[in-house]
C-alpha positions, 0 to 999 in steps of 0.5 A, a space after each residue: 332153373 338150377 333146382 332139378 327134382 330127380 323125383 322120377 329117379 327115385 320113385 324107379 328106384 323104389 317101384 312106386 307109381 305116381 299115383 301111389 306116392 301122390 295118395 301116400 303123401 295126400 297130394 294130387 296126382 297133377 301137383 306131384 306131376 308139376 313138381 316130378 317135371 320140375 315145374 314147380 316153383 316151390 316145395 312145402 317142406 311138408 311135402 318133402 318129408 312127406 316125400 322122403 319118409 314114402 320114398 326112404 330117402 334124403 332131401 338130396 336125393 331129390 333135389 339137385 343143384 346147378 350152376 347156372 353160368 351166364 
């Protein structure tokens, strides 16, 4: 998939765990886990602000795009 969540970055850089992050934006511990290992296959823009405004960030530096050359 040419979206990559660069979840884990930023959660190392702002020393929170899964668990904190998953109860401060009120989603489960799994579905944060599916979305950090890039399994996901879509995101509420809800739970991306949720994201951003915990983690102190932008939408880009969460989620990357790739080319994908076929």
């Amino acid at each position: 998939m040419p979206i990559i969540v660069n979840l884990d970055v930023m959660m190392a850089k702002r020393k929170i765990s899964a668990g904190e992050l998953a109860e401060k934006i009120d989603i489960t511990p799994a579905n944060l886990s599916i979305l950090k290992n890039n399994k996901a296959k879509a995101v509420r823009f809800s739970t991306l602000e949720a994201l951003c405004s915990v983690l102190d960030c932008q939408p880009g530096d969460i989620l990357e795009y790739t080319r994908e050359d076929n």
